[in-house]
C-alpha positions, 0 to 999 in steps of 0.5 A: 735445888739448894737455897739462896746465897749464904749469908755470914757466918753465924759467929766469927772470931780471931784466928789462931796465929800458930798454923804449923804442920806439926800441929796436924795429925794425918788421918787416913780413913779406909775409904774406896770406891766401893766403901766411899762413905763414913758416918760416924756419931760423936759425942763430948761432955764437956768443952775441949781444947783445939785439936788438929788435922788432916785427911785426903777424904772431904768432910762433912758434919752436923752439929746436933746438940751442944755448941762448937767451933770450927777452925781453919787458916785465917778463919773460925766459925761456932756452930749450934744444933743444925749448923754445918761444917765442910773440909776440902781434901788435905785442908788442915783443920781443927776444932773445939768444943765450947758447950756441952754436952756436944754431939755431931754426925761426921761424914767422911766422903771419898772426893771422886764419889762426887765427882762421877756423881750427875742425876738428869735432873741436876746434870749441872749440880757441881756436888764439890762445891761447898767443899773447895770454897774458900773457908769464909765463903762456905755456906751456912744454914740459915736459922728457920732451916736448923731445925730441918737440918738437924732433923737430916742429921739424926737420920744420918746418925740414926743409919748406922742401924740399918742392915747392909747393903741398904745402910750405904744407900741410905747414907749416900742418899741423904748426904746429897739431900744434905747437900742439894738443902745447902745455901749455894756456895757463893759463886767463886771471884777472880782469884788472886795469887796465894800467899803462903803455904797452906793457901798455895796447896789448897789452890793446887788441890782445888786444881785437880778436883775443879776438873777431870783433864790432866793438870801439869805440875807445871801448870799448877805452879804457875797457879800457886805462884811457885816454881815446879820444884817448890809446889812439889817440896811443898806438896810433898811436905804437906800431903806426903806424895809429889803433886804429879802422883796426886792428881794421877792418882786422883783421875785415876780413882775417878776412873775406877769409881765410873767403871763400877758405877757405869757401863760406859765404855772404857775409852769413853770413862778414859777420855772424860778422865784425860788420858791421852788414850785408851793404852794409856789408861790401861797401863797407868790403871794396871801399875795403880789397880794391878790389874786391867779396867775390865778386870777391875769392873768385873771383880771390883778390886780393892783400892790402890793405895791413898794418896798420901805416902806418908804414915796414917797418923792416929790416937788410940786407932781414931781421928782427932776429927769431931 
């Protein structure tokens, strides 16, 4: 069921002062509730200067060889071999190498995967957690369970190799074993108001994947101590769609996870996404899906488009993202 309370960071050193949206690269990856991971295995030879970005899919990696270090606003870490980075959804980050030759295993996940995810054994196992803590809170591995999660990091490198379907298995699979041998996120205290720009989105994306019902713009808002029209100037500068459309968006992906995941009925995967009923949901999934929810799970249709509008930035078709 996960260790105990993490405690600080291995290392921690002075934040960069230049946190500007145009240092970020938006990535988008091809992920979708039928496609809802991405591993992949990097490698550098050398050390590295800081490279920048941003994607809607939650991140997880693995440090396996070679030391590196993880940047995000107001906080940095460096990571050895069996260490562990997490990114939340559009949370810009960075990163560096500092020794090589570094490798790591980088795990792209589609955020509404964890969200449908329950087991009757971990029925109140909050998957997303580690994900939306706050960077500095987020867990690290303690130094005798290094050795074991580098050892679950080689066997997520090592998937790529396993014949379709059976590797999408394998690869879900040891994500939540990954998870579950986490230190548990420390428990969240009584928020205070965020300060800037950067803060005031991450709380508002937080907003939307802390619950299933639907979230007002105006509720958000007042959660980021901003008013509507200036969470939706931010948002929109940041992400590249209004807040209102992301987190339709995003119930509605859940929605759409559940129904080929599931046999639940439709109403009931309606209800538990927040809307208001079963019409409503088929007419806002049939102006995102194209088509009606039964249809949808009899033929698992494509995805609609991401949540983001703006143009996927890329380098010579990859992420900047180690």
């Amino acid at each position: 069921m996960g260790r105990p309370k993490s405690a600080a960071a291995s290392s921690v050193s002075e934040p960069s002062t230049d946190w500007d949206l145009q240092r970020f690269v938006q990535v988008q990856y091809p992920l979708s509730e039928t496609a809802p991971l991405r591993v992949a295995t990097k490698n550098h030879e050398a050390a590295s200067s800081e490279l920048f970005d941003m994607h809607y899919a939650l991140e997880l990696g693995i440090v396996l060889g070679g030391r590196m270090e993880r940047l995000y606003h107001r906080h940095r870490r460096t990571l050895g071999p069996g260490q562990v980075w997490l990114c939340g959804a559009w949370e810009p980050h960075g990163w560096r190498v500092t020794q090589g030759p570094c490798q790591a295993v980088v795990v792209s996940i589609f955020p509404p995967t964890l969200a449908n995810r329950t087991f009757p054994e971990l029925a109140s196992f909050d998957w997303q957690s580690p994900f939306v803590a706050p960077a500095a809170e987020r867990p690290d591995v303690p130094a005798e369970a290094r050795a074991a999660m580098r050892r679950l990091g080689r066997q997520l490198s090592e998937s790529a190799t396993a014949p379709v379907p059976q590797r999408f298995l394998l690869q879900r699979m040891l994500v939540y074993q990954l998870l579950l041998e986490l230190p548990r996120a420390a428990q969240p205290t009584t928020p205070t108001l965020p300060t800037d720009g950067w803060e005031r989105i991450n709380r508002a994306v937080e907003l939307v994947f802390r619950q299933r019902r639907y979230v007002s713009s105006s509720e958000a808002a007042r959660e980021c101590a901003l008013s509507h029209k200036a969470l939706n100037a931010l948002f929109g500068r940041a992400v590249g769609v209004s807040f209102a459309k992301f987190a339709l968006r995003y119930r509605l992906q859940g929605a759409a996870s559940r129904l080929l995941e599931t046999n639940d009925p439709v109403k009931a995967i309606a209800r538990d996404w927040g809307f208001v009923d079963a019409s409503h949901f088929h007419a806002s999934f049939r102006a995102s899906y194209g088509c009606s929810p039964a249809r949808y799970r009899e033929s698992g249709s494509q995805p609609p488009p991401a949540l983001s509008a703006g143009t996927a930035a890329r380098r010579n078709g990859e992420s900047t993202t180690l």
